[in-house]
C-alpha positions in Angstrom: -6.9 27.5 -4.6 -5.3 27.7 -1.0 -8.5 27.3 1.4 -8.4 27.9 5.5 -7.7 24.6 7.5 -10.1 23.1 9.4 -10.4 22.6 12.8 -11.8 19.3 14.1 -15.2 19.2 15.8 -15.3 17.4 19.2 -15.2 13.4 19.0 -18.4 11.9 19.2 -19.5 8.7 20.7 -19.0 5.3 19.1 -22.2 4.1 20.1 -23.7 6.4 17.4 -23.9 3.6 15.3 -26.0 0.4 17.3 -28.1 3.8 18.2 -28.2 4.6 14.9 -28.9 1.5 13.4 -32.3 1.0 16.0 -33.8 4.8 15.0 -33.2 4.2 11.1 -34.9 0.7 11.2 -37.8 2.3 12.9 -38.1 5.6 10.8 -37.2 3.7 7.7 -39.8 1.0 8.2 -42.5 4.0 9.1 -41.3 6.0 5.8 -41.8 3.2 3.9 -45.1 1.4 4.4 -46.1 5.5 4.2 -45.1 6.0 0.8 -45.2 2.6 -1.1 -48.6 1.8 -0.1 -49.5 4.7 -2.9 -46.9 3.5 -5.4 -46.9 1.5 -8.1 -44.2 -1.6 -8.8 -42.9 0.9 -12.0 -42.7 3.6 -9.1 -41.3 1.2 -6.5 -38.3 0.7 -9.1 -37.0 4.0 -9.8 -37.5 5.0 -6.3 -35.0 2.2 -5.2 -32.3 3.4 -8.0 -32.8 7.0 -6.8 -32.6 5.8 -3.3 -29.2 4.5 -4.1 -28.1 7.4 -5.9 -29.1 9.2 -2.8 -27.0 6.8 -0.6 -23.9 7.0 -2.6 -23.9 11.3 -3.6 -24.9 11.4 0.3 -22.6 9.4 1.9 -19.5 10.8 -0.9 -20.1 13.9 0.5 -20.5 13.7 4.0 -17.3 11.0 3.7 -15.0 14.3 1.4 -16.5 16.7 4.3 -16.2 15.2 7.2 -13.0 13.6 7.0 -11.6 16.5 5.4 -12.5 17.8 9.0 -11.1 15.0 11.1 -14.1 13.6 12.3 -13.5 10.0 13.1 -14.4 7.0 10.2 -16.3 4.9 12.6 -18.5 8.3 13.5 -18.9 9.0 9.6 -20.3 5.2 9.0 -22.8 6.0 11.3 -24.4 9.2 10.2 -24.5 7.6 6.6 -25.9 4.6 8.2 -28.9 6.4 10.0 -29.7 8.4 6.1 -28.8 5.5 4.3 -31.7 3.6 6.1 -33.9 6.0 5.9 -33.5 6.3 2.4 -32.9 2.8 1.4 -36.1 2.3 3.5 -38.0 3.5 0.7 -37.3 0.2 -1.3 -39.2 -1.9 1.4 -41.8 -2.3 -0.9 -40.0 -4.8 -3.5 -38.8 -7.1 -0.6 -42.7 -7.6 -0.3 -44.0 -8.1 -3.9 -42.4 -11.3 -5.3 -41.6 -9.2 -8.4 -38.5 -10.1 -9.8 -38.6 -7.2 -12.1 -38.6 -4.8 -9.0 -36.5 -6.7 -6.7 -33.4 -8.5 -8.4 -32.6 -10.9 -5.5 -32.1 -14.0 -8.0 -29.9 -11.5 -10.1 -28.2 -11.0 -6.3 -27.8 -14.8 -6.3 -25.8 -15.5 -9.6 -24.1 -12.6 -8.4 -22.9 -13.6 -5.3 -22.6 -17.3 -6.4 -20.0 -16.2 -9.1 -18.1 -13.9 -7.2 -17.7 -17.4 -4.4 -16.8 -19.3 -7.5 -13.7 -17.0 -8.4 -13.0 -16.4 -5.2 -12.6 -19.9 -4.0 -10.7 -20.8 -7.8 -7.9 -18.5 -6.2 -6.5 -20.6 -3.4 -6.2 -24.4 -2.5 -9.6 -25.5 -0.9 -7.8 -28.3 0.6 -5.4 -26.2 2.3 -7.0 -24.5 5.3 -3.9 -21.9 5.5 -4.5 -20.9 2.4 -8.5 -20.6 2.9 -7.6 -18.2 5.7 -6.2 -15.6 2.8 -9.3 -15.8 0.6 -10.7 -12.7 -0.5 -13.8 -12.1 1.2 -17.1 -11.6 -1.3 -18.0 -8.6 0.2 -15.4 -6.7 -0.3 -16.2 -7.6 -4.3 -19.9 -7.1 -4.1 -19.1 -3.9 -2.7 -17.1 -2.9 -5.2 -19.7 -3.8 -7.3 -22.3 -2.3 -5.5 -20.4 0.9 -6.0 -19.7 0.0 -10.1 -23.6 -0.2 -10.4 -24.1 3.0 -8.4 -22.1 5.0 -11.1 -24.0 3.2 -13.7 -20.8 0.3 -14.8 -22.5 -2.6 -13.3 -23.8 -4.2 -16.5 -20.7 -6.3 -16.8 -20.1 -7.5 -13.1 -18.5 -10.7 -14.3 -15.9 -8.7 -15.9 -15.4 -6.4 -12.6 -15.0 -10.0 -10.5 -12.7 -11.6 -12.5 -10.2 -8.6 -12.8 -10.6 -7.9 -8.8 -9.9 -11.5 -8.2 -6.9 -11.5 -10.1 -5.6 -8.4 -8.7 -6.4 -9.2 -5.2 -5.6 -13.0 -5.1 -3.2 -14.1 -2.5 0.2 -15.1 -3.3 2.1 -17.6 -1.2 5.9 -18.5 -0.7 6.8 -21.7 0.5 10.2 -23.2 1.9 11.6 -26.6 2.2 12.9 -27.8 5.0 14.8 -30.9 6.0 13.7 -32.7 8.6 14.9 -36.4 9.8 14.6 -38.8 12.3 17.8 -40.3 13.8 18.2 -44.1 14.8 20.8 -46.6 16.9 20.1 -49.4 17.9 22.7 -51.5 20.4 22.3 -55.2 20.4 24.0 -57.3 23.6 24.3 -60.9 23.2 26.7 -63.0 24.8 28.5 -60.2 26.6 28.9 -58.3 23.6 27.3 -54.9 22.1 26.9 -53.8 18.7 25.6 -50.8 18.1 24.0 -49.5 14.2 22.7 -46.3 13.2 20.6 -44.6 11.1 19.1 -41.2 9.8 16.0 -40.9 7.8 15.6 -37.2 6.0 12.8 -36.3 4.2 11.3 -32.9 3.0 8.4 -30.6 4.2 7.3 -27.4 2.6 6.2 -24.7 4.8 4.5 -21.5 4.4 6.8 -18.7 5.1 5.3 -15.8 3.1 1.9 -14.3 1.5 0.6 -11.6 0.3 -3.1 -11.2 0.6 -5.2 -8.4 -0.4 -5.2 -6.5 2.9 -1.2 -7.2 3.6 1.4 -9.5 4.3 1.7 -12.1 6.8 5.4 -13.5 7.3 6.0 -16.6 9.2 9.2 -18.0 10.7 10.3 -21.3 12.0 12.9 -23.3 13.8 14.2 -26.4 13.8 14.5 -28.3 16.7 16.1 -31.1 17.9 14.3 -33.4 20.7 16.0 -35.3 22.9 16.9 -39.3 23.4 13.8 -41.7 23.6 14.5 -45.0 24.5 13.0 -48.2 24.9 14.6 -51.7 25.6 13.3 -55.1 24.8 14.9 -58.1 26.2 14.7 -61.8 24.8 15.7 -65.1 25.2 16.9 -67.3 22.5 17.0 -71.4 23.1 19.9 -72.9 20.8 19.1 -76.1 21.5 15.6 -78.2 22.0 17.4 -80.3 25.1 19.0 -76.6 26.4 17.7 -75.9 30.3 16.1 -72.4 30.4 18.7 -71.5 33.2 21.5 -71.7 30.5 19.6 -69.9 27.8 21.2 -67.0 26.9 19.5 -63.2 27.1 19.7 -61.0 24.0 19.3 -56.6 25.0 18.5 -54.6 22.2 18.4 -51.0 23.3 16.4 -48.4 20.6 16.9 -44.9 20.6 15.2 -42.6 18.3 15.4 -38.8 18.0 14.1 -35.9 15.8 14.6 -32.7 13.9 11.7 -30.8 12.9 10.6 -27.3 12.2 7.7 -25.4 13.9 6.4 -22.0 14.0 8.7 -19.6 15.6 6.9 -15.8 14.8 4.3 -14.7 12.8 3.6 -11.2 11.8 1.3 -9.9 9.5 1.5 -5.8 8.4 -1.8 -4.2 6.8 -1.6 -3.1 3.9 -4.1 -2.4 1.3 -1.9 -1.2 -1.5 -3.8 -3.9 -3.7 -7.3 -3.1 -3.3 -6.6 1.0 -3.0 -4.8 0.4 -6.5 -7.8 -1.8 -8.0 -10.4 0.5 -6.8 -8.4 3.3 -8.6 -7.8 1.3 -11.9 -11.5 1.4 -12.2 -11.5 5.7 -11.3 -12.8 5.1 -7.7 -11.7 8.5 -6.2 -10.8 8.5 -2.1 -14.4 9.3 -1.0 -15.4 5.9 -3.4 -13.0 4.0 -1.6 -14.1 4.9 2.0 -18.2 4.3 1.0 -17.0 0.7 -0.2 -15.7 0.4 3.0 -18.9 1.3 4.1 -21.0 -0.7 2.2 -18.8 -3.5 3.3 -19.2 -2.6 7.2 -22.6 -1.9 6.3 -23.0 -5.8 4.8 -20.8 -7.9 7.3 -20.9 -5.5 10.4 -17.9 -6.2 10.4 -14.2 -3.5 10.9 -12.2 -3.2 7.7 -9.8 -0.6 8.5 -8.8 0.8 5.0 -10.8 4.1 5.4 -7.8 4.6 8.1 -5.3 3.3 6.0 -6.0 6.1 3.8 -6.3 8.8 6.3 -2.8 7.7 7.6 -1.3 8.7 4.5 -0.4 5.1 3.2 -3.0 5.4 0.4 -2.3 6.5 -3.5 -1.7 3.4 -5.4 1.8 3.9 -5.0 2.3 6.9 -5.4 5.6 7.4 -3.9 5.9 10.8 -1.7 9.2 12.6 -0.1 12.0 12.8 -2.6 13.5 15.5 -1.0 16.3 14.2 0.2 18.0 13.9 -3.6 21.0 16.5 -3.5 21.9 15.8 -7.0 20.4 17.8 -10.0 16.8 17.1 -11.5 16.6 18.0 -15.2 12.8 18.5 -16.1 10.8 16.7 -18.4 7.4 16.4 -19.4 6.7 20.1 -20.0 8.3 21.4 -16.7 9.9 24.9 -17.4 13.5 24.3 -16.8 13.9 27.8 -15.3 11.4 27.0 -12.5 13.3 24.4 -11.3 15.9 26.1 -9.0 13.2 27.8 -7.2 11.2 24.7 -6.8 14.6 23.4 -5.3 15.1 25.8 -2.9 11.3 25.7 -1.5 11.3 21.4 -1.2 14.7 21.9 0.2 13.7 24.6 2.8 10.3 22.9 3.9 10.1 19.6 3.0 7.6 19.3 0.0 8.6 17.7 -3.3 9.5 19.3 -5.7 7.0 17.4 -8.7 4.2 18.4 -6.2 4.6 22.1 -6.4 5.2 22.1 -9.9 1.9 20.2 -10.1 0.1 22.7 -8.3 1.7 25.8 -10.4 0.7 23.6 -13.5 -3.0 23.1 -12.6 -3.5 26.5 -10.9 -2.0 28.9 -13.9 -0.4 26.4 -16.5 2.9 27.6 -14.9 2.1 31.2 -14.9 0.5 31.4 -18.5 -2.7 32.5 -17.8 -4.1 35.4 -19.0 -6.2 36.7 -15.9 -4.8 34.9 -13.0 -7.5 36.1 -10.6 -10.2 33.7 -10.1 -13.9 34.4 -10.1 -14.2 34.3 -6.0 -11.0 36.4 -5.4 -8.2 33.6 -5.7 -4.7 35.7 -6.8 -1.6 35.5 -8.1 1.2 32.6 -9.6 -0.6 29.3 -7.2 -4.4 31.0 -6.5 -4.0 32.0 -2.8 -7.1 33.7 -1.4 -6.1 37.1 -0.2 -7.0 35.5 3.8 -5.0 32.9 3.1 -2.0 34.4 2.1 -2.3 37.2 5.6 -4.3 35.5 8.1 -8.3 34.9 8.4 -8.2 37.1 11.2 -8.5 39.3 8.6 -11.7 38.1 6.4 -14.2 40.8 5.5 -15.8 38.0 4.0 -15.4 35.1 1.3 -11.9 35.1 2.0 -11.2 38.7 0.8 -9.5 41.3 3.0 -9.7 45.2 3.1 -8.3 46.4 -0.1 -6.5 49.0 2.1 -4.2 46.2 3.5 -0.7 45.7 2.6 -1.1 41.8 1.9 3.2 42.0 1.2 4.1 43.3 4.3 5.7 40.8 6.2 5.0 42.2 10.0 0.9 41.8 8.6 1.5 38.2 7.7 3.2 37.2 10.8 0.5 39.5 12.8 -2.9 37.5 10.6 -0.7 33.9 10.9 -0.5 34.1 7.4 0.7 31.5 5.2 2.7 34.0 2.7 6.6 33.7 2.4 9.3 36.3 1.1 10.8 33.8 -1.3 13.5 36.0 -2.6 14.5 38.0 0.2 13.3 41.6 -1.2 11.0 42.2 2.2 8.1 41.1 1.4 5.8 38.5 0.3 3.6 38.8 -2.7 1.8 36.3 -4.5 1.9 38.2 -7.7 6.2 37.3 -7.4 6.7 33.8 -8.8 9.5 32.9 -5.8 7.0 34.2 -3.1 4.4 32.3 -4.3 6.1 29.0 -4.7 7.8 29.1 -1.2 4.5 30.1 0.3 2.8 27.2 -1.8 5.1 24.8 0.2 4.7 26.4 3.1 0.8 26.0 2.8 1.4 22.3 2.2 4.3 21.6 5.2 2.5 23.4 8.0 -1.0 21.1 6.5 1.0 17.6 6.9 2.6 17.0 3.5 5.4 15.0 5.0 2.7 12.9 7.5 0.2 12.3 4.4 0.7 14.1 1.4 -2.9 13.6 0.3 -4.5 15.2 2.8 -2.3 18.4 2.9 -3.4 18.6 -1.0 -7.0 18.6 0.3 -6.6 21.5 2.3 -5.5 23.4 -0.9 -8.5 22.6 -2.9 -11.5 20.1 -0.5 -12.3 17.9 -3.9 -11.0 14.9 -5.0 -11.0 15.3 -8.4 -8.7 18.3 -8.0 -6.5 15.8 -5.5 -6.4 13.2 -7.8 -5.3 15.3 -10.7 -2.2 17.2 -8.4 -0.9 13.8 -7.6 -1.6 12.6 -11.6 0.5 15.3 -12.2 3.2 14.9 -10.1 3.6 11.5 -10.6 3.9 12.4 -14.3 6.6 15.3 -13.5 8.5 13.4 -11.4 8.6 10.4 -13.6 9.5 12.6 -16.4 12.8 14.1 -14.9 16.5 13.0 -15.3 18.6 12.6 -11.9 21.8 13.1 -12.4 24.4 12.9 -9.1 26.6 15.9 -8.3 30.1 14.7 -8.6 32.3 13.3 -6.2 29.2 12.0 -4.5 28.2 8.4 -3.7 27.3 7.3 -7.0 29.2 3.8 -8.0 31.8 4.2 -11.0 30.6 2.5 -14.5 32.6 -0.6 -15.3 33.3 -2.3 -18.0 30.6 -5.3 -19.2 26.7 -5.3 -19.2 26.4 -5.0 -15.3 27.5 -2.6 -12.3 27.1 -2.5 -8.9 23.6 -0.9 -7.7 25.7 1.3 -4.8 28.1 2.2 -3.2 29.0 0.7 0.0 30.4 -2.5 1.8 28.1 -6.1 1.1 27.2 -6.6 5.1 25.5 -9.9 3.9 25.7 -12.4 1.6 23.6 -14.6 -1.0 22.8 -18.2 1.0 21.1 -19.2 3.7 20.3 -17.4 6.5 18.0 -17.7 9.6 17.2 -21.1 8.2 15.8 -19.5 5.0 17.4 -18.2 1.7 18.7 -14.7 1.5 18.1 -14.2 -2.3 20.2 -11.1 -2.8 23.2 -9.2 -1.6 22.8 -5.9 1.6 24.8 -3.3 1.2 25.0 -0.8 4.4 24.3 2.6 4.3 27.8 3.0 6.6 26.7 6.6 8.0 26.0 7.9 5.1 23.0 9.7 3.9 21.3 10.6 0.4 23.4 7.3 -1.1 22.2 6.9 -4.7 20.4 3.3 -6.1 21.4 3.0 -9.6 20.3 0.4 -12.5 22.8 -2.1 -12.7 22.0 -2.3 -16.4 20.2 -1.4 -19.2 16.2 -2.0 -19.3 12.6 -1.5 -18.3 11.0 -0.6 -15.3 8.3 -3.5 -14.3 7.4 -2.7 -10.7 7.6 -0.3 -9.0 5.8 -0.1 -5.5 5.5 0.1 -1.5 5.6 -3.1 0.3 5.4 -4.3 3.5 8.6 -6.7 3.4 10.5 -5.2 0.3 10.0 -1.0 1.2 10.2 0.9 -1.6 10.7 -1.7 -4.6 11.7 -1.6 -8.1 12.0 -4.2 -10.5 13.9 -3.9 -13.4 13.8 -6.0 -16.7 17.1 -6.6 -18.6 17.7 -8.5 -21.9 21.8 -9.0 -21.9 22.9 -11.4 -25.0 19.6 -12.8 -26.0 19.2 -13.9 -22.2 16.7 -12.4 -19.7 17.4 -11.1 -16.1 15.3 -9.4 -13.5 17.4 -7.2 -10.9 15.4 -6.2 -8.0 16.2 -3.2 -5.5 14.9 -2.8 -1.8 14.4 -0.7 1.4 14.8 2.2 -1.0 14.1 5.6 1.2 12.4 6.7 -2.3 11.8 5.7 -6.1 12.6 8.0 -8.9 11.4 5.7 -11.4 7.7 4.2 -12.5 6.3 1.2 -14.3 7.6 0.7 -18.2 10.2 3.5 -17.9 13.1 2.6 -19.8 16.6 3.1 -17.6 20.1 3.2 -19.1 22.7 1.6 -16.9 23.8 3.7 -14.5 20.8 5.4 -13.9 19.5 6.7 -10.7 16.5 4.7 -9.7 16.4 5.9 -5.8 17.9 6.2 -2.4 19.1 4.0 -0.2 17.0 3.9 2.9 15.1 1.8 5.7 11.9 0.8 4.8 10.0 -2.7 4.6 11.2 -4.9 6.9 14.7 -4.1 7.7 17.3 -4.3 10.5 18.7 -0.9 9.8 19.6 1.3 6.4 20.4 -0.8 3.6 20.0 -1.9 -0.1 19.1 -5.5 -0.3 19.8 -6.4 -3.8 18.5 -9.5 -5.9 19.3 -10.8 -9.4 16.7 -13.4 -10.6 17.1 -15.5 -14.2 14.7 -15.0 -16.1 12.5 -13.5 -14.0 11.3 -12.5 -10.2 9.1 -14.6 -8.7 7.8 -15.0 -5.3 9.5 -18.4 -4.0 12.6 -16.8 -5.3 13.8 -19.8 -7.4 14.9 -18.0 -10.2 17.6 -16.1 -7.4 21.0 -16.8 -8.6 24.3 -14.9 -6.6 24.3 -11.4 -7.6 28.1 -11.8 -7.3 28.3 -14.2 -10.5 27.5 -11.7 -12.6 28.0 -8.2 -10.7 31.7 -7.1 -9.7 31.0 -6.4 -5.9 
C-alpha cells in the first residue's frame, strides 16, 4: 500500500552516545540491584532471556522506524544503547552469583574460543598481510548473538563454520622477476677484463584480496637502482727475490645493481556484499542486519559502517537494480501476464523503475489484478493499493489517509493542486487507480520521486514501512526478472552467431589484449563501448549460470559454465551496466546475459572478457587467450 513519505527530523548530536552510555550504566545498575535483590536465580534467568528479547524487538523497531525516517545510524545506536542498558541491566544479578546455570560465561568461552579457532584456520598465521584480512570474532558472535535471539542458537558451531567459509578472505598473488646484475673489470699489467653477470629469482606478491568487508588491490613497480661500486686493489709478488717496488698492482673494480618491485598504490573499496548475503542466507531481514551491527559497535566500540552501506543502496545480496536501459523486447516468464508487459514498458521507460519491480508490486498488491475486493480494510484502492491521500495529495487527509468522498480523486488539476502521486497513464484526462495503466504509471512514479534509481530498497519502504513486505517485492522481482527472455530488436548491436561452439560476447573493437600489462596479467580481452549505448553482452556458448554478482574490481559479473566436447570452460563477463541472468540459469549461446557498461574498476565503458580452462579462479591461472578459441 502506497504510504506518505517521511520527512527527516532534525540531526541530533553525536555525543548522544558517551552520554548515553554514562545515564544507562547508572539507571541500569540502580534498576537492577532494585529488582534482583527480590528474585530468585529461576527468575534471574528468564528475566535475562526476556531482556534480550526486549533488546532485539526494541532495537528492530526503532532501527525499521527511524531509518525509515532518515535519522542518522550513529544516532539510532545510541537510543538502543541507553534502553538496551537499561534493560540488559536487569541481568546484573547472574554476573554476581557464580551460577553457571544462570550465567553461561564458560558456554561464552567455548564460544568465543571456537569461533578464534576457525577464524584463524582461514588465513596464514605466519603471514602478517594476511592476518590483517582476518575476520573479526565479533562480527560472528554477533551474528550469533542475533541467531540465539530468534531462538537458532543451539547449533552455533554450525553458524561459525558456514560464516567463516563465506566470509574468509581470498588472496591473489603475482610473481615477479627480480635480479641482481653484476661486472666485474679486472686490470693487471695494463690490461682490463671485464665479466658480467645477472642473477634472477622470483618473488610472489600480494596484488589482490577479497575480505569480508571489500577489496583491497595493490600495485607495484619495478625499479631499477643505480651503479654501486667498490674497488679493491692488490699486489701480487711473482717471485720470492722480487723488490716490492717492481711488484705489480692488480684493480678489480665491482659493480652491482638491482631490479626489484615495491608498492606503488593501494586501494581498498568497502564492500559488504559477503556478509549482507550471509546474514540473508540465514533470513536476517535489513533491520537484523543493522542490530548486528549494533551489537558489534556495542561489543568492540568500535565503527563498522555496513548499516550505511545499506542505507546507500548497495545492499540486497546482489540483487541487481536498473535494467531500464534494455531497448530490446522482454518476453515474460514466471507467471507474468504477457499483456501487462507493454504498459510496464512504457512506465520503466518514462520514469526509470524496472520493469520486474512493478510487476512485483501488482503481483503482491492484487495477484495482478485478480482480486476479488481490491479495497483494503483501512481504505487502500484500486490495481497497486494507493491510499486515496496518496494518490491526490495529504493536503487533503480527513483522516487515515481517506479524503472527502465528494472529491474527484481523477481529476488531474486536484492531483497537481494536493501534490499527488497519481498519473494519467493512458492519456484519457485523468488518473484513476481503478484504470490498470494509471495505476501502474503512478506506481512508478511513487517509486522514482522516493529514490528507486539512488536505492531501490528504500523507495520500496516508502510503499509498505516493513521489511518483510520489502524483502518479498525484491524476492519477487528477482524471480520475474530472472524468469524473462531478452531478445534484441533487430539491426541492433547484438553480435551475429557463427559457426562452432563459441561467439563473440559483443560487438565492438578489442581495445586491449590478453598479456601483460601494467606489469601484471590482463586475463581477458576489452572490448569498447565506441559511443554507443544499450550494447548487448551475450553468452558466448551454451551453459550454466555460476555467479552472478556486484564487485568492487569486476562490476556487474557473471560467470558462466560451459561443457564443449567432454572439456570444461568458464567464460567470465565484466563492467556489465546490468545482469539479466541469476545463479544456475541455464543460457543458450547467444543469449543476452546484460549490458555493456562501466562499473567495477574501469577506465571507461567496456566489456572485459575472460576465458578460463576448466575453471575461474582467483590467481587467474586457468586464463588462456580468449582469441584461441573465440573469432574476434
Amino acid at each position: 500500500m502506497a504510504l506518505p513519505a517521511s520527512h527527516p527530523p532534525k540531526q541530533e548530536k553525536s555525543v548522544v552516545r558517551s552520554v548515553a552510555e554514562q545515564q544507562a550504566k547508572k539507571a541500569a545498575s540502580k534498576v537492577g540491584r532494585k529488582i534482583l535483590k527480590k528474585a530468585g536465580k529461576v527468575a534471574a534467568k528468564v528475566i535475562k532471556q526476556v531482556a534480550l528479547k526486549l533488546v532485539q524487538l526494541t532495537g528492530k523497531l526503532l532501527v525499521s522506524i527511524l531509518g525509515g525516517l532518515g535519522v542518522p545510524f550513529l544516532v539510532i545506536i545510541g537510543i538502543i544503547l541507553v534502553l538496551a542498558l537499561v534493560i540488559m541491566g536487569v541481568s546484573a544479578y547472574s554476573e554476581t552469583t557464580g551460577d553457571e546455570n544462570i550465567q553461561p560465561h564458560k558456554l561464552s568461552k567455548e564460544v568465543y574460543e571456537y569461533i578464534q579457532k576457525k577464524v584463524d584456520g582461514s588465513v596464514d598465521l605466519n603471514d602478517p598481510l594476511q592476518m590483517a584480512y582476518k575476520v573479526p570474532p565479533a562480527i560472528i558472535a554477533a551474528t550469533i548473538q542475533f541467531e540465539m535471539m530468534n531462538g537458532k542458537g543451539d547449533d552455533y558451531k554450525k553458524t561459525v563454520d558456514k560464516m567463516v567459509e563465506a566470509l574468509k578472505p581470498e588472496f591473489n598473488y603475482q610473481t615477479f622477476e627480480e635480479w641482481t646484475e653484476t661486472k666485474v673489470k679486472t686490470c693487471e699489467y695494463n690490461q682490463c677484463i671485464t665479466t658480467s653477470s645477472k642473477k634472477k629469482h622470483k618473488v610472489s606478491k600480494l596484488t589482490d584480496v577479497t575480505a569480508w568487508n571489500g577489496e583491497q588491490t595493490i600495485t607495484y613497480k619495478g625499479k631499477v637502482s643505480t651503479w654501486k661500486k667498490s674497488t679493491k686493489e692488490t699486489n701480487t709478488k711473482e717471485t720470492p727475490s722480487e723488490k716490492d717496488s717492481n711488484t705489480p698492482t692488480s684493480m678489480v673494480t665491482t659493480s652491482t645493481r638491482t631490479k626489484k618491485y615495491s608498492k606503488e598504490s593501494e586501494t581498498f573499496d568497502i564492500d559488504f556484499t559477503k556478509l549482507d548475503t550471509f546474514l540473508t542466507s540465514i533470513g536476517a531481514e535489513e533491520a537484523d542486519k543493522k542490530m548486528v551491527e549494533f551489537m558489534y559497535q556495542f561489543s568492540t566500540k568500535l565503527p563498522l559502517g555496513f548499516a550505511d552501506w545499506l542505507d546507500n543502496g548497495s545492499g540486497g545480496a546482489g540483487f541487481s537494480m536498473g535494467n531500464y536501459g534494455f531497448d530490446g523486447t522482454v518476453i515474460p516468464g514466471a507467471g507474468v501476464p504477457p499483456q501487462y508487459m507493454p504498459i510496464y514498458r512504457a512506465a520503466e521507460k518514462r520514469f526509470g523503475v524496472d520493469w520486474y519491480t512493478l510487476a512485483a508490486e501488482h503481483y503482491v498488491e492484487t495477484t495482478f489484478s485478480t482480486d476479488h475486493m481490491m479495497v483494503s480494510p483501512v481504505g487502500a484502492e484500486g490495481h497497486f493499493q494507493f491510499m486515496p491521500a496518496t494518490w491526490v495529495g495529504w493536503s487533503y487527509d480527513v483522516g487515515g489517509g481517506l479524503v472527502s468522498k465528494s472529491l474527484d480523486i481523477t481529476s488531474l488539476k486536484v492531483i497537481k493542486k494536493g501534490n499527488g502521486y497519481g498519473v494519467d497513464g493512458n492519456g484519457d484526462g485523468k488518473a484513476d487507480p481503478w484504470n490498470l495503466e494509471d495505476s501502474i504509471f503512478s506506481a512508478a512514479n511513487y517509486l522514482s520521486k522516493n529514490g528507486y534509481k539512488k536505492n531501490p530498497r528504500k523507495a520500496i519502504w516508502h510503499y509498505n514501512h516493513e521489511d518483510w513486505y520489502i524483502n518479498k517485492i525484491l524476492k519477487y522481482s528477482q524471480i520475474f526478472k530472472d524468469g524473462a527472455t531478452y531478445v534484441a530488436n533487430p539491426g541492433s548491436d547484438i553480435p551475429l552467431a557463427t559457426k562452432g561452439s563459441f561467439m563473440r560476447p559483443a560487438t565492438g573493437t578489442v581495445t586491449s589484449g590478453f598479456g601483460g600489462r601494467w606489469g601484471k596479467l590482463h586475463a581477458g580481452v576489452d572490448i569498447g563501448l565506441g559511443g554507443r549505448s544499450n550494447v548487448p553482452i551475450v553468452a558466448v556458448a551454451d551453459g550454466k549460470v555460476v555467479r552472478s554478482y556486484l564487485s568492487s574490481s569486476y562490476g556487474n559479473c557473471v560467470i558462466i559454465q560451459h561443457n564443449i566436447n567432454n572439456t570444461q570452460y568458464q567464460s567470465l563477463y565484466a563492467h556489465m551496466s546490468t545482469r539479466f541472468v541469476s545463479v544456475n540459469q541455464k543460457v543458450k549461446k547467444g543469449t543476452q546475459i546484460g549490458i555493456m557498461g562501466n562499473t567495477g574498476h574501469t577506465t571507461g565503458p567496456h566489456l572485459h572478457f575472460e576465458i578460463h580452462k576448466p575453471a575461474w579462479n582467483f590467481s587467474k591461472s586457468n586464463a588462456i587467450n580468449p582469441v584461441l578459441v573465440i573469432p574476434f
